[in-house]
N, C-alpha and C positions, 0 to 999 in steps of 0.2 A: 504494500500500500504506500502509495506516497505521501510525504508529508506535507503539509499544507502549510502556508504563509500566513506571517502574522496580517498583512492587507487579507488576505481572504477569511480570517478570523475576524477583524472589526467590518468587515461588509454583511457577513452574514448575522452580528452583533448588531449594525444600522438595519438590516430589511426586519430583522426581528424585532427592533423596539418599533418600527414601523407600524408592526402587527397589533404590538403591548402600546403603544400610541391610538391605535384605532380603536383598540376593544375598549380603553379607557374614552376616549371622546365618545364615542357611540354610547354607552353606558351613561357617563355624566351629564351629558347635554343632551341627547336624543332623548333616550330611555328615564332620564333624571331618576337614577340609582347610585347607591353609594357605593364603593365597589371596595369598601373596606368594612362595609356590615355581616352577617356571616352567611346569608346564602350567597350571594357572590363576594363573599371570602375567599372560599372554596377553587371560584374558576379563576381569580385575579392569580391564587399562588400556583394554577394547575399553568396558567399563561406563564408566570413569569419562571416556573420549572420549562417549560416550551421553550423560551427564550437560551435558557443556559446549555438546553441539548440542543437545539438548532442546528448548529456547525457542525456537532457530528450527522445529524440524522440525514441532514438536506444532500451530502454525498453520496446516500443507499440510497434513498427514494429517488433522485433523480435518476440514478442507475439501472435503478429497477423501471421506474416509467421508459425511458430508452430501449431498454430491454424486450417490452412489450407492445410488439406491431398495432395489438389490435387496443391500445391506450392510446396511441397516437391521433386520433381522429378529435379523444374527447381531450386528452390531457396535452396541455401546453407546460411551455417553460415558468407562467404565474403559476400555473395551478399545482405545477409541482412546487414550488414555493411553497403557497399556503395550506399543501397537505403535509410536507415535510416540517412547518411549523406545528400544525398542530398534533399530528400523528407523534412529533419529535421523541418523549418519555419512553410510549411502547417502543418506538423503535432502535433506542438506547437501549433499554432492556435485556427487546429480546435479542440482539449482538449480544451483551457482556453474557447473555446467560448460553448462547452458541460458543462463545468462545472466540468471538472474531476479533 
């Protein structure tokens, strides 16, 4: 596996707070929730756990979408983004726990 650079470390660190930017605007202004009360407690930390797997995850999931001919129609380069953001945790996971 190769290793990765500190620039592709804080890029995938900017598209992510991007994400943790949005969910927090949409919430506080749109939705007018507090996103430090406790039902969404829960999703603010499950986000901001998203956030810090990111960098690893976003390099399977777009691998994997590439991968598969018949994703291509529906999945783009965003949309692998914001599956790899939020999928990020499972797919931390289940690596450490294959062993990869």
């Amino acid at each position: 596996m190769k290793k990765r650079s500190l620039s592709f470390y804080l890029l995938t660190v900017v598209i992510g707070g991007f994400f943790l930017f949005a969910y927090w605007y949409l919430m506080t202004e749109y939705f007018a929730r507090d996103i430090f009360s406790f039902p969404w407690l829960i999703l603010t930390l499950y986000f901001v756990l998203c956030l810090l797997a990111f960098s690893y995850a976003e390099k399977r999931v777009s691998a994997f979408i590439s991968e598969q001919k018949a994703l291509d129609i529906f999945a783009t380069a965003r949309l692998s983004l914001i599956f790899a953001f939020i999928f990020a945790p499972f797919v931390f996971i289940i690596s450490k726990l294959k062993g990869e």
